[in-house]
C-alpha positions as CSV (number, residue, x, y, z in Angstrom):
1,X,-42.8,-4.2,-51.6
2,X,-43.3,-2.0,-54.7
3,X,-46.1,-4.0,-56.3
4,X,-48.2,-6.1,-55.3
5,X,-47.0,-9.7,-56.3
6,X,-49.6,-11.7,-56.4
7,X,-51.2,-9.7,-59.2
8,X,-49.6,-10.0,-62.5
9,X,-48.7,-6.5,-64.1
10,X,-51.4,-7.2,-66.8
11,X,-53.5,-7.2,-64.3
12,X,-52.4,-4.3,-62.4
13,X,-52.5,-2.0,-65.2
14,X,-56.2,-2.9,-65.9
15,X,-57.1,-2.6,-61.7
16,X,-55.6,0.8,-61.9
17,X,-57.8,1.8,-65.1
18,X,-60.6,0.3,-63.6
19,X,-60.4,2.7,-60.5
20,X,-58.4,5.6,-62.7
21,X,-62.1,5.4,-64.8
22,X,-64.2,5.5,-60.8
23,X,-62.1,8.3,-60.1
24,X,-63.8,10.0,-63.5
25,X,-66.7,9.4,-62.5
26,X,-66.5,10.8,-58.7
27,X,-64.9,14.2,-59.6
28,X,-66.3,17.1,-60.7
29,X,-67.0,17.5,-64.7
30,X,-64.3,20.5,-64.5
31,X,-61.2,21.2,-66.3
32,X,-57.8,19.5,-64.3
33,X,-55.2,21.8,-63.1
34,X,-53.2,19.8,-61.3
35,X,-50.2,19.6,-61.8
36,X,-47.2,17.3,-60.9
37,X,-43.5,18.6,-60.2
38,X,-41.3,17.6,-62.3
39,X,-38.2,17.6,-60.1
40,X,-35.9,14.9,-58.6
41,X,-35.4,12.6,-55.1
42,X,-32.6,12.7,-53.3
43,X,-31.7,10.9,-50.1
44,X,-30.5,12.6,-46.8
45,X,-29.3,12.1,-43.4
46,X,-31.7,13.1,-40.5
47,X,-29.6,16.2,-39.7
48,X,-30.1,18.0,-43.1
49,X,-30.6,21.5,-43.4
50,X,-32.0,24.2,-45.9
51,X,-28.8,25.2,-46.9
52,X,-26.8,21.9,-47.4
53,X,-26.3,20.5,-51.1
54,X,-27.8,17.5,-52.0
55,X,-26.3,14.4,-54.1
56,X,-27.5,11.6,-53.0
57,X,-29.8,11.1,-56.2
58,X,-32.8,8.5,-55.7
59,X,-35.7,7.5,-58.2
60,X,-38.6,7.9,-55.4
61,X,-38.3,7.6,-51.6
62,X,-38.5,4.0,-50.4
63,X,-41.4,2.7,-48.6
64,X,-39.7,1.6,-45.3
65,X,-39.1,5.2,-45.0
66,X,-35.9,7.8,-44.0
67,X,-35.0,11.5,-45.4
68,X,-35.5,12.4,-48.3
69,X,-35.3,15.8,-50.5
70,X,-37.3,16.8,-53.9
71,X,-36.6,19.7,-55.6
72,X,-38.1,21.1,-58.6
73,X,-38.4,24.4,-60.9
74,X,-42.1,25.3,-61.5
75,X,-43.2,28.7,-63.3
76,X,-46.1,30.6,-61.9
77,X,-47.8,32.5,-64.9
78,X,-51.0,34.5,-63.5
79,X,-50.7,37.0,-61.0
80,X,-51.8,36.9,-57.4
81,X,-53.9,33.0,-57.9
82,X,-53.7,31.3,-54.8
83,X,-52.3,27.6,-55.1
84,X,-52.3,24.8,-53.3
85,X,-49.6,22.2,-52.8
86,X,-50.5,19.0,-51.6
87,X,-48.7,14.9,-52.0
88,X,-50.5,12.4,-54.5
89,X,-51.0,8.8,-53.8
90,X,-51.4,8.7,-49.7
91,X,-51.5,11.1,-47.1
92,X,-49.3,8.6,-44.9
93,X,-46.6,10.8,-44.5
94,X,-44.6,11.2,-41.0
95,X,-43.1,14.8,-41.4
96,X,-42.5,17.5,-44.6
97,X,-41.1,20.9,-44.8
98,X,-42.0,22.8,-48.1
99,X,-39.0,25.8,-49.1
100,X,-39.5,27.8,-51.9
101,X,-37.4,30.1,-53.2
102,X,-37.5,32.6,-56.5
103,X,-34.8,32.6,-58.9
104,X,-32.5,34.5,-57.1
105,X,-32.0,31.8,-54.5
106,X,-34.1,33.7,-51.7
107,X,-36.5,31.8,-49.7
108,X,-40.2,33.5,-50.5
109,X,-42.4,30.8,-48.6
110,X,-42.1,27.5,-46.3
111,X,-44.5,25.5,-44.6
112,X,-44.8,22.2,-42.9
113,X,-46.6,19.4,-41.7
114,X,-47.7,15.6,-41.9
115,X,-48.5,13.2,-38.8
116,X,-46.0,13.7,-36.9
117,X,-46.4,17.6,-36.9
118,X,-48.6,19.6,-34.5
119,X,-48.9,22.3,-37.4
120,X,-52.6,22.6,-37.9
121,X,-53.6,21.4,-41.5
122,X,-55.7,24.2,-43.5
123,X,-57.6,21.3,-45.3
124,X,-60.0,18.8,-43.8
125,X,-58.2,15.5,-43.6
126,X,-55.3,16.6,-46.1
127,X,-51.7,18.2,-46.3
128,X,-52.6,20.8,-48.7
129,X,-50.7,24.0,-47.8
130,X,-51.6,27.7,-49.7
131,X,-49.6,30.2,-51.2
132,X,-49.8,33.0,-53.7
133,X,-46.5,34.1,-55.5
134,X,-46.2,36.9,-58.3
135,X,-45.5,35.5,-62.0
136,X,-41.5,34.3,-62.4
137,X,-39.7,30.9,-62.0
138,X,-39.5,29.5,-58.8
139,X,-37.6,26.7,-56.8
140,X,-39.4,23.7,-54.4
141,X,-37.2,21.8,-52.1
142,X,-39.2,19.5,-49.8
143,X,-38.0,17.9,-47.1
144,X,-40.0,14.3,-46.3
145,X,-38.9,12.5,-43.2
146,X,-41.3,9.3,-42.1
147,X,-41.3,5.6,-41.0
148,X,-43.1,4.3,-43.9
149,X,-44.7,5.8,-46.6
150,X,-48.2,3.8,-47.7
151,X,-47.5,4.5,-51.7
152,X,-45.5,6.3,-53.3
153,X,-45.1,10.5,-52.6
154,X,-45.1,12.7,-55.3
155,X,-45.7,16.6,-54.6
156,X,-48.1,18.4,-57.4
157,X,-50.4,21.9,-57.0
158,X,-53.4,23.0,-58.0
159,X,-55.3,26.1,-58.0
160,X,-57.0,26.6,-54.6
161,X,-60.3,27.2,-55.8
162,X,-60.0,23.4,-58.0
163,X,-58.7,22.0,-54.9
164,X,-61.2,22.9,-52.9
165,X,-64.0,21.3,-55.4
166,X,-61.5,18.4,-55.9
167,X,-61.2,17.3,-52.0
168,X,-64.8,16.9,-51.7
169,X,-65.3,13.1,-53.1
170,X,-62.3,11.9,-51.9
171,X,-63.2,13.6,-48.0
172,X,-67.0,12.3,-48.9
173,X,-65.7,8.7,-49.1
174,X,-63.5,9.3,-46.0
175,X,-66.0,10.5,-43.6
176,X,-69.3,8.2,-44.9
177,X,-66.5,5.3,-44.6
178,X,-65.4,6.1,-41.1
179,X,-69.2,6.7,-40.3
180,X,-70.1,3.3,-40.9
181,X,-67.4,1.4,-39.7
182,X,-67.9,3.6,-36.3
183,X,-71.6,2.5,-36.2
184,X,-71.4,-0.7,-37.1
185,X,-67.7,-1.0,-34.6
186,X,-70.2,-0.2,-32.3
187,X,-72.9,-2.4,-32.9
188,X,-70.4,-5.6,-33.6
189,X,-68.9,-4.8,-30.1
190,X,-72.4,-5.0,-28.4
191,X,-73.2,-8.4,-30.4
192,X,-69.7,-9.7,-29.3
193,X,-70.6,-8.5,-25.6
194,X,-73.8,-10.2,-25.6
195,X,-73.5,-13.3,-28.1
196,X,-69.4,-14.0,-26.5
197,X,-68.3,-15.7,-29.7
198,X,-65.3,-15.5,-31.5
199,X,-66.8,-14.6,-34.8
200,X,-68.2,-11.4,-33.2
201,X,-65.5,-10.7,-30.9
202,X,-62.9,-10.9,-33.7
203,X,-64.6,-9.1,-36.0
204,X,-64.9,-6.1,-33.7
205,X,-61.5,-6.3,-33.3
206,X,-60.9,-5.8,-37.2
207,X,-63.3,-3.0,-37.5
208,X,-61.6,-1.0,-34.4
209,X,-58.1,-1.7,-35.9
210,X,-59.3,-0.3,-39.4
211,X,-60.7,2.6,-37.5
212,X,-58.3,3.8,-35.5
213,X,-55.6,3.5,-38.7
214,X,-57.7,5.1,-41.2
215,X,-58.6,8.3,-38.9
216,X,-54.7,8.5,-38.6
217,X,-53.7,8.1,-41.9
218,X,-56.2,10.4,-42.9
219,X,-55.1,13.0,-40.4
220,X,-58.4,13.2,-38.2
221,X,-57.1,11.6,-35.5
222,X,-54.1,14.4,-35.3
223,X,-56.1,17.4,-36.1
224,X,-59.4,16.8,-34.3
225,X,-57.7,14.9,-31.2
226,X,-53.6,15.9,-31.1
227,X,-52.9,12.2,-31.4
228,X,-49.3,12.6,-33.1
229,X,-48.1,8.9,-32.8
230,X,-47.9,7.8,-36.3
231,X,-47.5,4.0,-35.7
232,X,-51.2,4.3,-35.2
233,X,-51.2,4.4,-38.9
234,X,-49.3,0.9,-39.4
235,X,-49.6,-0.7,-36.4
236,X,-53.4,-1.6,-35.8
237,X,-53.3,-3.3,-39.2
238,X,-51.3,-5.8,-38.0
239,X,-53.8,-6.7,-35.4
240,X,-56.4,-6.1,-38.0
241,X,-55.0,-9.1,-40.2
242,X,-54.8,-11.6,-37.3
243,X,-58.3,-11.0,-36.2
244,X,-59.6,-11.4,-39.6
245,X,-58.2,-14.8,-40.1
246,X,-60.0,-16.1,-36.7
247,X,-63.4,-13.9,-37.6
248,X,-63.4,-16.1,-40.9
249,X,-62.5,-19.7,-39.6
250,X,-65.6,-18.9,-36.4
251,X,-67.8,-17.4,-39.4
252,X,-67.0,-20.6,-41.6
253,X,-67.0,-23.2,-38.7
254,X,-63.8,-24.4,-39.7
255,X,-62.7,-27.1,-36.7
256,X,-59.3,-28.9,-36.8
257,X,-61.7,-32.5,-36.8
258,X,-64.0,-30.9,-39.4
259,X,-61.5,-29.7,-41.9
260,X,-58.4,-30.4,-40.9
261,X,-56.4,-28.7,-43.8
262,X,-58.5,-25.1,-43.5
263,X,-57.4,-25.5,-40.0
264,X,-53.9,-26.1,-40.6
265,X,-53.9,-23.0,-43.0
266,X,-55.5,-20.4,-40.3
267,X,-52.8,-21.9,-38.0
268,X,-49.8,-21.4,-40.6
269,X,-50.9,-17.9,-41.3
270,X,-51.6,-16.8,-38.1
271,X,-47.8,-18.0,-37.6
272,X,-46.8,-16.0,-40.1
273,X,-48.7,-13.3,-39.3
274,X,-47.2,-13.2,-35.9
275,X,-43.7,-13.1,-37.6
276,X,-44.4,-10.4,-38.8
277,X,-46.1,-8.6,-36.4
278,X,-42.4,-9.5,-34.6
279,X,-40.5,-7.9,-37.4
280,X,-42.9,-4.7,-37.1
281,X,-41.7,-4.8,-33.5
282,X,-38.2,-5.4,-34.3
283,X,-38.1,-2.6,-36.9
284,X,-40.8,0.0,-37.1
285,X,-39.5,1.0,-40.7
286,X,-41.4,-2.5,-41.5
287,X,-44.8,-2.4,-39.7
288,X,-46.6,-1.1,-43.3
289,X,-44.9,-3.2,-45.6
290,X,-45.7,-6.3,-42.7
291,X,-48.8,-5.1,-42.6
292,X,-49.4,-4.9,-46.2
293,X,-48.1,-8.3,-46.8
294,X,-50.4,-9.6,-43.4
295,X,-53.6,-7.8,-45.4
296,X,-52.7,-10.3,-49.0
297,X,-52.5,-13.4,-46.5
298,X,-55.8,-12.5,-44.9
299,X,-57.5,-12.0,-47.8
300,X,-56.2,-15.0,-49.2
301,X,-57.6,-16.8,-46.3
302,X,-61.0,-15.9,-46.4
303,X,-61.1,-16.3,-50.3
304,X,-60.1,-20.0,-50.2
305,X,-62.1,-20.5,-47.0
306,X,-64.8,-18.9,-48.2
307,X,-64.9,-21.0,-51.6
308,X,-63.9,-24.5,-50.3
309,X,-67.0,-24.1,-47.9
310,X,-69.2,-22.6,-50.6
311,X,-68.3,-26.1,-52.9
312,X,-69.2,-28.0,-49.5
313,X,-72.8,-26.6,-49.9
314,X,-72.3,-24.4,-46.4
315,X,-75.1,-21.5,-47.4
316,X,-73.5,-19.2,-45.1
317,X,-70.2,-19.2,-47.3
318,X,-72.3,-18.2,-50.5
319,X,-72.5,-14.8,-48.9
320,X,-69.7,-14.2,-47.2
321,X,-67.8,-15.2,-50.6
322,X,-69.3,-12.0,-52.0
323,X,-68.0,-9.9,-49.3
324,X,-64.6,-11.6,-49.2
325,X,-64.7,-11.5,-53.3
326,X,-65.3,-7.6,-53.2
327,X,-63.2,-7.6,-50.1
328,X,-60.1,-9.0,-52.2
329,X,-60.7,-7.0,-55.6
330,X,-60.6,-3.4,-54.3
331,X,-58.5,-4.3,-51.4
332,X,-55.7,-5.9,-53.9
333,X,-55.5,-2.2,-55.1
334,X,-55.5,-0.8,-52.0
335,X,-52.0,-3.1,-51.0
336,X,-50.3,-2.1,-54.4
337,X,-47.3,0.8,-53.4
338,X,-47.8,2.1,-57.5
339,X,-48.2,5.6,-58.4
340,X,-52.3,6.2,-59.1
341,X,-51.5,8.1,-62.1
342,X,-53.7,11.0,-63.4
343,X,-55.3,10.6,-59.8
344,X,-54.5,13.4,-57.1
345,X,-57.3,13.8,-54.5
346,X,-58.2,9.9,-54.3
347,X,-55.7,8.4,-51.8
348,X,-54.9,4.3,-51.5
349,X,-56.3,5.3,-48.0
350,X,-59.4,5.7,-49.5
351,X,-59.3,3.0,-51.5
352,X,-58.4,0.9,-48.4
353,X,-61.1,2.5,-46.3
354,X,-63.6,1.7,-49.0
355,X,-62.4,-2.0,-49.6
356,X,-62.7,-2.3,-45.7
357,X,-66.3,-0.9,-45.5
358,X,-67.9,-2.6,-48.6
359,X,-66.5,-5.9,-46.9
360,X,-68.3,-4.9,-43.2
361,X,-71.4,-3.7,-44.9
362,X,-71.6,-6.9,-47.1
363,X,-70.6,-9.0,-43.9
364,X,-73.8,-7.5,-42.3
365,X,-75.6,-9.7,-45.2
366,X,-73.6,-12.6,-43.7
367,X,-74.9,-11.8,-40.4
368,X,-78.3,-11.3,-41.4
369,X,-79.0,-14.2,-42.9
370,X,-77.3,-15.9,-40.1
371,X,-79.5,-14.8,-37.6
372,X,-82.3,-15.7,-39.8
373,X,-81.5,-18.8,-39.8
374,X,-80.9,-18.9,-35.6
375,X,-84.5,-17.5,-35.5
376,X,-85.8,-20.3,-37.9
377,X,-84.0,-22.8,-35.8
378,X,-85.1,-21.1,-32.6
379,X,-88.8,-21.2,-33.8
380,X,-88.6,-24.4,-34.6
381,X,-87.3,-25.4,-31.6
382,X,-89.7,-23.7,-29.8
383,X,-92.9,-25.4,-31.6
384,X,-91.1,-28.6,-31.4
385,X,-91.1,-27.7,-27.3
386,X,-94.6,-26.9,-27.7
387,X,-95.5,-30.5,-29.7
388,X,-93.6,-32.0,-27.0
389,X,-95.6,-30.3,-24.1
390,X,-99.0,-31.1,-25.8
391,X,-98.0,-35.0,-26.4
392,X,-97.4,-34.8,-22.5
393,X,-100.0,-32.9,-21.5
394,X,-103.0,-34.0,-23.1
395,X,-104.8,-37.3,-24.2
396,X,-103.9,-38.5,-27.7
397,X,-107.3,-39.9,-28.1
398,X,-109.4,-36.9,-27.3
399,X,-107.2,-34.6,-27.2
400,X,-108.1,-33.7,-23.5
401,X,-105.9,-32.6,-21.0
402,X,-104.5,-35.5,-19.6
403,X,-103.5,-37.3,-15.9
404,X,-100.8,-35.6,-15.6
405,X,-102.0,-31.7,-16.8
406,X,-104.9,-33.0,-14.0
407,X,-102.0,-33.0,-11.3
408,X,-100.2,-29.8,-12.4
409,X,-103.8,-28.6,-12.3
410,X,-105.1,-29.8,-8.8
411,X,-102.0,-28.1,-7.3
412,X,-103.1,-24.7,-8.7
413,X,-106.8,-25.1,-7.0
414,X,-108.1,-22.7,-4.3
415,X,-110.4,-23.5,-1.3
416,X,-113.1,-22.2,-3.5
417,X,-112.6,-24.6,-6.0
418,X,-114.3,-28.3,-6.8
419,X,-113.5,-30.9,-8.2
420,X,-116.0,-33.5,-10.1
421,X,-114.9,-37.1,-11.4
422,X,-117.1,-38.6,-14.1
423,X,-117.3,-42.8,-15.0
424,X,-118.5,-43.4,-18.7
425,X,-121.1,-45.8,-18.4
426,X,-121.6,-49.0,-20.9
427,X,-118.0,-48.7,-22.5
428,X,-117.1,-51.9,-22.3
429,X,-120.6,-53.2,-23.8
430,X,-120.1,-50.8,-26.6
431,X,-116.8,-52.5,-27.1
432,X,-117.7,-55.9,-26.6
433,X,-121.0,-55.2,-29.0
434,X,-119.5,-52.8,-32.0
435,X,-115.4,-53.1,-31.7
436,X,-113.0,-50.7,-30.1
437,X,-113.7,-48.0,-32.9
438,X,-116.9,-47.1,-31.6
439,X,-115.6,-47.2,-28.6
440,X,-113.3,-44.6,-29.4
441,X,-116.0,-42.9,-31.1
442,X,-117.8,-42.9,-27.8
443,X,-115.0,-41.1,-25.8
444,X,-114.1,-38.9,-28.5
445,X,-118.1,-37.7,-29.4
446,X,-118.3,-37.3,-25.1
447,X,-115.2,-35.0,-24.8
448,X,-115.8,-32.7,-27.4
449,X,-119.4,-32.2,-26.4
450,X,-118.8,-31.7,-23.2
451,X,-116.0,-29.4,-23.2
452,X,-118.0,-27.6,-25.7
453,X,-120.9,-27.4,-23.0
454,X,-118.4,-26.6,-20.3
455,X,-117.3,-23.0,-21.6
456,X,-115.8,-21.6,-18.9
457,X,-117.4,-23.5,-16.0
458,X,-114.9,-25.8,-15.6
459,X,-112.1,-27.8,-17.6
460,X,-112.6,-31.6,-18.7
461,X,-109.9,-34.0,-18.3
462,X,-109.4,-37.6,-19.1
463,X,-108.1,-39.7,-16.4
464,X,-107.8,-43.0,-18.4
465,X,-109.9,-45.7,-19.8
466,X,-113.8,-44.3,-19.0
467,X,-113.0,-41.9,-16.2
468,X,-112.9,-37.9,-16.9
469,X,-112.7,-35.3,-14.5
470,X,-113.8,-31.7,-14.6
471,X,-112.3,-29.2,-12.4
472,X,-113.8,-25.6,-11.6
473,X,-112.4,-23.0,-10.1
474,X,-116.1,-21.8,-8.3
475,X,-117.8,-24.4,-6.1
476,X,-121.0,-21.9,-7.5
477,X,-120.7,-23.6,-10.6
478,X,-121.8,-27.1,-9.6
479,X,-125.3,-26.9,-11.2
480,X,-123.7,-25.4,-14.0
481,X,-121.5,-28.9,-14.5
482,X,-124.1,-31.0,-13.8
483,X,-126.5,-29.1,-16.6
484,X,-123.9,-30.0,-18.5
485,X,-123.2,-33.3,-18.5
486,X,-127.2,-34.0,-18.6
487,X,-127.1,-32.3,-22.6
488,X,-124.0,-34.1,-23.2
489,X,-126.0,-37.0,-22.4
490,X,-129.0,-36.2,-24.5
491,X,-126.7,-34.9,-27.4
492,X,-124.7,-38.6,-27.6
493,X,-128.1,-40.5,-27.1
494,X,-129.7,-38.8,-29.8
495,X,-126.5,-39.2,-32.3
496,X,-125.8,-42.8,-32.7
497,X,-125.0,-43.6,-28.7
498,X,-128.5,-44.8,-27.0
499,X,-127.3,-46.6,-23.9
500,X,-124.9,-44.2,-23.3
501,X,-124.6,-42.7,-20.2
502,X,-122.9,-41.3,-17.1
503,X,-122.2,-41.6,-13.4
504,X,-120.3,-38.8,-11.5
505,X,-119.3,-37.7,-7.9
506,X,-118.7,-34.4,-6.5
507,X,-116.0,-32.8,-4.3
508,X,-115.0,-30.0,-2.6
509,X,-111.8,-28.5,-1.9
510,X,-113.0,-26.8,1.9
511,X,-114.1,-30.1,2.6
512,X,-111.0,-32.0,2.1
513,X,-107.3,-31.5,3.1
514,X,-105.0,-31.8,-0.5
515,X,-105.8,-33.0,-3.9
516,X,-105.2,-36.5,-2.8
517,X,-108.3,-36.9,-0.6
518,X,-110.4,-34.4,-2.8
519,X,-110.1,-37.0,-5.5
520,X,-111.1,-39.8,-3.2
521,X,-114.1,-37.9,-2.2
522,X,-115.0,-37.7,-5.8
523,X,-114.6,-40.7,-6.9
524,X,-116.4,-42.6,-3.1
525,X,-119.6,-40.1,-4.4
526,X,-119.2,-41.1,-8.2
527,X,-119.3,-44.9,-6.9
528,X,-122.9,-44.0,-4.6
529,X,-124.1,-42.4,-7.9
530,X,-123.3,-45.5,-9.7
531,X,-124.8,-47.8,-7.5
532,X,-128.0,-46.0,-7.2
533,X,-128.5,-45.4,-10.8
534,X,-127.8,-49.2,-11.4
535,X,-130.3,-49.8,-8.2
536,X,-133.1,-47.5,-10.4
């Protein structure tokens, strides 16, 4: 796949101007002295040597990949400068072998190298190779043998010391790219371990898979680690693709009985998607352009996803449309096989690498805001709970603790504790005489007095109707209680409540063998107290 087809060529051009004017902007403000051979392709069989002819004339390798030859005539003009000769447009490149020879024919210097070589590379996370010739015309012949080629290989030098300054944005981008996806790979892989969903699982998966092909297409995973297999740049794309498609329809909540079409897209594209993982399979030559094509369809996905939910009103999608939007801008440049022209040292690797890592880093917005929102809900939830607990726990009139907080509380008293039940006397007259109102009024007046006199002496409670009970966790409060309940008294009598009054009975819990019977005691002393205060 030359191009990428979904873009018009009108809008190709103006994508590659767009990032031809980036590229500006990253490099150095110094003079450009790279250079591109002029020279010709030819296509060879695997066992070609230095020495045999070539015919086979080609106008550039294809991207499925086989053996191919360039040769050129350059003309070195300054004595003793050291050059540098290096591939534009990707740094996906299985094997090469460099000759050159002086106009004589005689071979002056060779070097090799790519993925597939163990040569160690001279340059940090490139296939630059140094030489120094005297001034006179000289002949390249490189031989290229890979898989797949990424884009499009064209050999060019440069003078070492603009090389070296040259490298340094494209290598920046590399390496702060690979950082992040490696911290947040990590990061996403301990949500997914905790959280068990298939948005974070999945999207784990994608990071790892863009990871482990971008630190071999960039050549740090041969030079740092000896890893030579070169399907590691291909391959985990294709796994990549697959994982995205499910990361977006868990991120989006897309459900075959909630959107039934979404659904039946993610299903046809994951089909495909799985063809062509088989093709890959089938014939290695394809697993870059399969996975090329698998990166459009993903993209796609999560674009049409992302903006059918968005016009749904699902806030989630109105961020993760800005990821997938970047997401599908710079990565539609990164899928197109075209020559970067004027560009040397910035590689559709990079371009890739940085499409991938503006989408995670924008995904993390996603994310954030999605956990927001579960914390929202959770807190929520969680006041909601504690509503829920206060309705059952306390009086809705007085706002006492209620029978049943009395229970949960009489099962949490120690043999040192008491227990004292109080009887509101002249509620019903109060009722009868004034209306329920005051009534209430009564009850309400009586419980926030006395809980106020309390303190920490003991806690009040409403049984029901006119009945309250205090609990105390010190049987040495008693006279405390009672101290109380007398200014209660005199409080309510001298605020609107004359007649009011009070008739309680005391228990203890040494004296009595569970809550049951320490209530009974209570309430048989509150009933004396009664009758002898009525008696009075």
């Amino acid at each position: 796949m030359r191009l990428l087809t979904s873009i018009p060529a009108g809008k190709r051009h103006h994508l590659k101007y767009i990032l031809f004017c980036l590229c500006l902007l990253l490099l150095p403000l110094t003079a450009f002295s790279q250079q591109q051979f002029e020279g010709e392709w030819y296509q060879v069989n695997a066992s070609w040597g230095f020495s045999e002819a070539v015919t086979h004339q080609i106008e550039t390798p294809v991207l499925t990949g086989g053996n191919f030859v360039f040769q050129a005539s350059f003309d070195v003009l300054d004595a003793n400068q050291a050059r540098v000769i290096d591939f534009k447009n990707a740094s996906v490149l299985g094997y090469f072998h460099h000759y050159i020879t002086d106009s004589s024919g005689k071979l002056v210097a060779e070097f090799d190298g790519g993925i597939q070589s163990k040569t160690v590379s001279l340059f940090f996370m490139r296939h630059g190779r140094e030489f120094t010739l005297p001034p006179g015309n000289y002949q390249l012949t490189t031989l290229l043998s890979s898989p797949y080629f990424i884009a499009e290989p064209q050999p060019y030098w440069d003078t070492l010391s603009h090389y070296r300054q040259a490298i340094k944005w494209g290598n920046f981008i590399g390496l702060v790219s690979i950082g992040i996806l490696l911290s947040l790979g990590v990061y996403y892989a301990i949500l997914a371990y905790v959280r068990k969903r298939t948005a974070e699982i999945m999207y784990t998966t994608f990071i790892w898979m863009n990871v482990i092909f971008s630190c071999t297409s960039m050549l740090i995973t041969p030079d740092l680690f000896g890893l030579h297999w070169f399907y590691l740049a291909g391959a985990p794309l294709l796994l990549s693709n697959m994982a995205y498609v499910l990361f977006a329809k868990s991120l989006l909540q897309i459900r075959q009985h909630t959107h039934p079409k979404l659904d039946r897209l993610a299903l046809l594209i994951l089909i495909a998607l799985g063809v062509l993982l088989l093709i890959a399979l089938l014939n290695k030559n394809w697993i870059l352009e399969c996975a090329r094509l698998g990166v459009g369809l993903m993209m796609s996905y999560g674009l049409i996803a992302a903006l059918y939910r968005a016009y749904e009103g699902y806030k989630i999608a109105y961020f993760y449309l800005i990821a997938v939007f970047a997401f599908f801008i710079i990565g539609s440049i990164a899928i197109s096989s075209s020559d970067l022209d004027g560009i040397y040292t910035i590689y559709v690797e990079h371009i890739g690498l940085l499409a991938v890592t503006t989408e995670v880093l924008l995904i993390g917005l996603v994310l954030g805001y999605q956990f927001a929102q579960i914390y929202r809900e959770k807190e929520h939830n969680l006041r909601m709970i504690e509503h829920s607990l206060q309705i059952a726990h306390h009086d809705s009139l007085t706002g006492l603790p209620n029978r049943y907080a009395l229970d949960l509380a009489l099962t949490k008293l120690d043999k040192n504790a008491m227990l004292m039940l109080l009887d509101m006397d002249n509620l019903k007259m109060c009722n009868d005489l004034f209306g329920h109102q005051k009534g209430d009024e009564l009850l309400q007046m009586f419980a926030k007095v006395m809980s106020k006199k309390l303190g920490d002496y003991g806690v009040l409670h409403r049984m029901g109707g006119d009945e309250f009970v205090v609990t105390s966790a010190d049987a040495n409060f008693a006279d405390n209680i009672k101290k109380s309940i007398s200014e209660t008294m005199q409080h309510m009598q001298l605020n609107g409540f004359e007649k009011a009054g009070i008739s309680f009975g005391l228990s203890f819990m040494n004296e009595a063998r569970d809550a049951d019977e320490l209530l009974s005691l209570a309430d048989n002393r509150m009933y004396q107290h009664k009758r002898r205060e009525h008696i009075h």
